[in-house]
C-alpha positions as CSV (number, residue, x, y, z in Angstrom):
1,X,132.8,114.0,118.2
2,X,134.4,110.9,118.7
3,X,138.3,110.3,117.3
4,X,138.3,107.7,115.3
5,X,142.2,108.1,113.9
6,X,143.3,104.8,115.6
7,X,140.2,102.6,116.8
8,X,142.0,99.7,117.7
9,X,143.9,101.7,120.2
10,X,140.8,102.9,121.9
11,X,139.0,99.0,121.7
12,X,141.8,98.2,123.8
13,X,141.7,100.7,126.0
14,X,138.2,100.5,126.2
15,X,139.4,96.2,127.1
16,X,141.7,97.5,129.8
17,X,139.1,100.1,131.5
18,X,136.3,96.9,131.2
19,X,138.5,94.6,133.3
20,X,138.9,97.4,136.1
21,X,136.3,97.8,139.0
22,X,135.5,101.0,138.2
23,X,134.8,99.6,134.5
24,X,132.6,96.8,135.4
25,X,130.7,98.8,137.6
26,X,129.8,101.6,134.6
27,X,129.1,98.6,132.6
28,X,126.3,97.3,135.5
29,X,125.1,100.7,135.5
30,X,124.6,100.4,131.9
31,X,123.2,96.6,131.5
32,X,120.9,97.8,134.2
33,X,119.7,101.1,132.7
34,X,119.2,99.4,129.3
35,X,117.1,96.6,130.9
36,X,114.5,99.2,132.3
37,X,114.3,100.9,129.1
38,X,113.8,97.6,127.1
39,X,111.8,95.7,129.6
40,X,109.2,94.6,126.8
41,X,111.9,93.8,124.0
42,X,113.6,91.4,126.3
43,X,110.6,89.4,127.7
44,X,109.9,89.1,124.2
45,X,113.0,87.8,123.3
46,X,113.1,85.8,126.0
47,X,109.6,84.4,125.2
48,X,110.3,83.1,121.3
49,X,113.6,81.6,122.4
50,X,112.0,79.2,125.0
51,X,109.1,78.6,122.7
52,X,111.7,77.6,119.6
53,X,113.2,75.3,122.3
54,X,110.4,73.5,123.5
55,X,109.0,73.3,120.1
56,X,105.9,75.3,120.3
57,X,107.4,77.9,117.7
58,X,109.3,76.7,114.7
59,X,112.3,78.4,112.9
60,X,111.0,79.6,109.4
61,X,113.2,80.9,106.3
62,X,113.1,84.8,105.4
63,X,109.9,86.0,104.5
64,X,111.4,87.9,101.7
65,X,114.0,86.0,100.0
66,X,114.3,82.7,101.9
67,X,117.3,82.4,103.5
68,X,117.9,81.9,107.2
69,X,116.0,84.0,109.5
70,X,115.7,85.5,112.9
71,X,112.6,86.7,114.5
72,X,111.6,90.1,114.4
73,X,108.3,91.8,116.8
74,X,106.4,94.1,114.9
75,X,104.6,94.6,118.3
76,X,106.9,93.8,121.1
77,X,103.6,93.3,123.5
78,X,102.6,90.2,121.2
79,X,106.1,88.4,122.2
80,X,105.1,85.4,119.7
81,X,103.5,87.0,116.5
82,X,106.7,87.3,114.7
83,X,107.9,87.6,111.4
84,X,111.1,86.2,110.1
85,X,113.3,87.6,108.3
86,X,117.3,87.5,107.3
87,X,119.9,89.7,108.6
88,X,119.9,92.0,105.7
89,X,116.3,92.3,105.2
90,X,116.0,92.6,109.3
91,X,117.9,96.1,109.3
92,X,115.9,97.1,106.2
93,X,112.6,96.6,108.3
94,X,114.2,98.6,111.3
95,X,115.7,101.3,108.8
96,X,112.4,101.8,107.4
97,X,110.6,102.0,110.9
98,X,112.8,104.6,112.5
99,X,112.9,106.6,108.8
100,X,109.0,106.5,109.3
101,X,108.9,107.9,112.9
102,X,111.5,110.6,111.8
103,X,109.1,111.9,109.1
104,X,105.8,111.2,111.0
105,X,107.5,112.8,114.5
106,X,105.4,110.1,115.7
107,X,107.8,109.1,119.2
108,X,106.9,105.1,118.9
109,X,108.9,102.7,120.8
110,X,110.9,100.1,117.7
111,X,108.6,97.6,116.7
112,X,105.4,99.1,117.5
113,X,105.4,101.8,114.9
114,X,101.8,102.9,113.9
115,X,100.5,101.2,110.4
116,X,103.7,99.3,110.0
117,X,102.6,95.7,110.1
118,X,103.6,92.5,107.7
119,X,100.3,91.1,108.6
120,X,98.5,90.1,105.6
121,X,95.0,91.6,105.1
């Protein structure tokens, strides 16, 4: 269990072990470790931010409520079928998908949980 008594001791400790050699190196290992895991997620990513800025996908308000949104990939292998969606209502979406595969024991990757679509029928 983690101490949490004084956390802005340990952020700057955590600052002063970052700037070392040894500390960027375990953060490489890290960067690199996460990019094999999330291969999918990122070319996704990667795919709706260069299609917003050449035009070919627009910027829409939440689907819910209206405000200012950020894409979110039901299914991370169709990078540009998005859905968008505020901050708040975001984390809702990816509260309720990791709830579902806790009760399901389904082991889905995020975003391409089973039956869990926004598509309309």
């Amino acid at each position: 269990m983690k101490n949490r008594t004084n956390p802005e001791n340990c952020r700057a400790l955590n600052r002063k072990y970052l700037a070392t050699d040894k500390g960027k190196a375990a953060r490489q290992r890290a960067q690199e470790r996460y990019r094999a895991k999330h291969r999918l997620k990122l070319i996704a990513h990667g795919k709706v931010a260069y299609a917003i800025k050449t035009g070919e996908l627009l910027r829409q308000p939440c689907w819910v409520c209206g405000d200012v949104a950020q894409a979110h990939h039901p299914d991370y292998s169709r990078p540009l079928d998005v859905v968008w969606l505020c901050d708040k209502h975001h984390k809702e979406v990816h509260a309720m998908e990791r709830e579902l595969r806790s009760q399901t024991h389904i082991n889905t990757k995020p975003g391409n949980t089973p039956g869990f679509s926004f598509q309309e029928q």
